[in-house]
N, C-alpha and C positions, 0 to 999 in steps of 0.2 A: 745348703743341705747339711747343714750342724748334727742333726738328729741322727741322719744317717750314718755321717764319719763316726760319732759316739756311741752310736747302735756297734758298728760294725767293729773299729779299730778299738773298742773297749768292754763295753757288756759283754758279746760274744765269745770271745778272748777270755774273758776273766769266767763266765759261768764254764765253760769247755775245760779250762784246764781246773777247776774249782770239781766236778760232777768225776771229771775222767779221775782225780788223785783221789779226790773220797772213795769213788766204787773202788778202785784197785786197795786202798787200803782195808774199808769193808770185808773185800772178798779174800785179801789175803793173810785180815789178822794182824799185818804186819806189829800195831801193836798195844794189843792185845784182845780177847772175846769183850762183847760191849760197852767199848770204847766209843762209842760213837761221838759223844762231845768231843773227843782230844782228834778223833781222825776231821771231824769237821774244821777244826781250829786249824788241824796244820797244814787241811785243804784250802782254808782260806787264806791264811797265811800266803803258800805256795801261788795261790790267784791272784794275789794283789803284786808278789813281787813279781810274777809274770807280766802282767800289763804295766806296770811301772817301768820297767824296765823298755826304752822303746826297740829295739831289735830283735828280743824275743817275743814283740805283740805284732814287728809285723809279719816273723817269721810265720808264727800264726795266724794273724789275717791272709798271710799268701798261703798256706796248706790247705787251708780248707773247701777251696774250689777244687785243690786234686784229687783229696779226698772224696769226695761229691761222684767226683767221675768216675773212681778206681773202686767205691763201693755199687756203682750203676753197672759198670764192667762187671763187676762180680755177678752180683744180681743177673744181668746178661745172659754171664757163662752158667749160672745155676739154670734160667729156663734152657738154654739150647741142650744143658747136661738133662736135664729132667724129661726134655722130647724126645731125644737121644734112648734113653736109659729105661722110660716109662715109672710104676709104680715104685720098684723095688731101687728107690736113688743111690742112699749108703749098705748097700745090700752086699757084700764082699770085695766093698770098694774101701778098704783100709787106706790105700796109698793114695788116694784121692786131698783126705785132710793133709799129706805128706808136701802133695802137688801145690794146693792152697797155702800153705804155709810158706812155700818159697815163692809164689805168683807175690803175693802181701809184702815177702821179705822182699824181693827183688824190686818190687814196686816203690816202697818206703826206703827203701836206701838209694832211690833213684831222685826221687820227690824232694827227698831232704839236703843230696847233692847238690839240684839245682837251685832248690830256693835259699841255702846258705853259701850258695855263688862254689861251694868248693869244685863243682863240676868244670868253671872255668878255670880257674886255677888249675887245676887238675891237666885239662886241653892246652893250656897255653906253657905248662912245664915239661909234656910228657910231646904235645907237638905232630907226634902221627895221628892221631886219634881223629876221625871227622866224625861229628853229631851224626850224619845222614848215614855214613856207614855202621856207624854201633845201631843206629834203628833199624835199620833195613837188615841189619844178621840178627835183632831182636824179634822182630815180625815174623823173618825167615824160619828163625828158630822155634816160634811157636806155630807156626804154619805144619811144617814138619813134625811135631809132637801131635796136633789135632788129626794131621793125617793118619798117623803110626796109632792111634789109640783111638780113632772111627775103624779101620781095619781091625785091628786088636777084639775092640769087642763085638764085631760083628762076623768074625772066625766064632768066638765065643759062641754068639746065639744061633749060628747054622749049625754048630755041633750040636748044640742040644736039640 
């Protein structure tokens, strides 16, 4: 299965981080207005010493299944929010993007612990720590936030 290992552990890899550096420089000018040749060159640039490199093409071949899952999550939480909520979704929901912002940060600095091993390192220096109990207060703790904000805004829509 040649095709496949090459598909996976190399094009993928190279177009992903090639697409994600270009847009982000695109969008943010870094530098300068209609550069696009020079932003394309040091995307590719950037793409080739990524998969070249082999530690950081598998870190990437391994993100991208969590990624997969952690954008389906999302998606998830957006229909149950939107059955929830009805028409009016980001309708005086400001803290909402607040909540999302740290779902993503929490998630990506979780993702990127374990797949660059530091999360064991981490366990096996610090020593109290059990995987099942950080999960089980992590579930915990978003169980009791979905509970606390289905009451929240459902005090909200009897009052109105």
């Amino acid at each position: 299965m040649i095709g496949g290992t090459i598909l996976v552990e190399w094009m993928l890899p190279f177009l992903l981080v090639f697409v994600l550096i270009f847009a982000i420089l695109e969008k943010s000018k870094l530098l300068g207005e209609g550069k696009e040749q020079i932003n394309s060159l040091v995307s590719l640039s950037a793409a080739f010493l990524s998969v070249a490199v082999p530690f950081s093409r598998e870190i990437i071949a391994e993100l991208m299944p969590l990624l997969g899952v952690g954008l389906v999550s999302l998606f998830v939480f957006f229909i149950l929010y939107a059955f929830i909520v009805g028409d009016k979704m980001f309708e005086g929901a400001d803290w909402l993007k607040y909540v999302l912002i740290g779902i993503v940060a929490i998630f990506s600095i979780g993702v990127i612990f374990q797949v660059t091993g530091l999360w064991a390192s981490i366990e096996s220096t610090v020593g109290f720590f059990n995987a099942d109990m950080i999960g089980n207060g992590l579930v915990i703790a978003v169980a009791v936030l979905l509970i606390f904000w289905v009451f929240k805004s459902s005090n909200v829509k009897s009052k109105k």
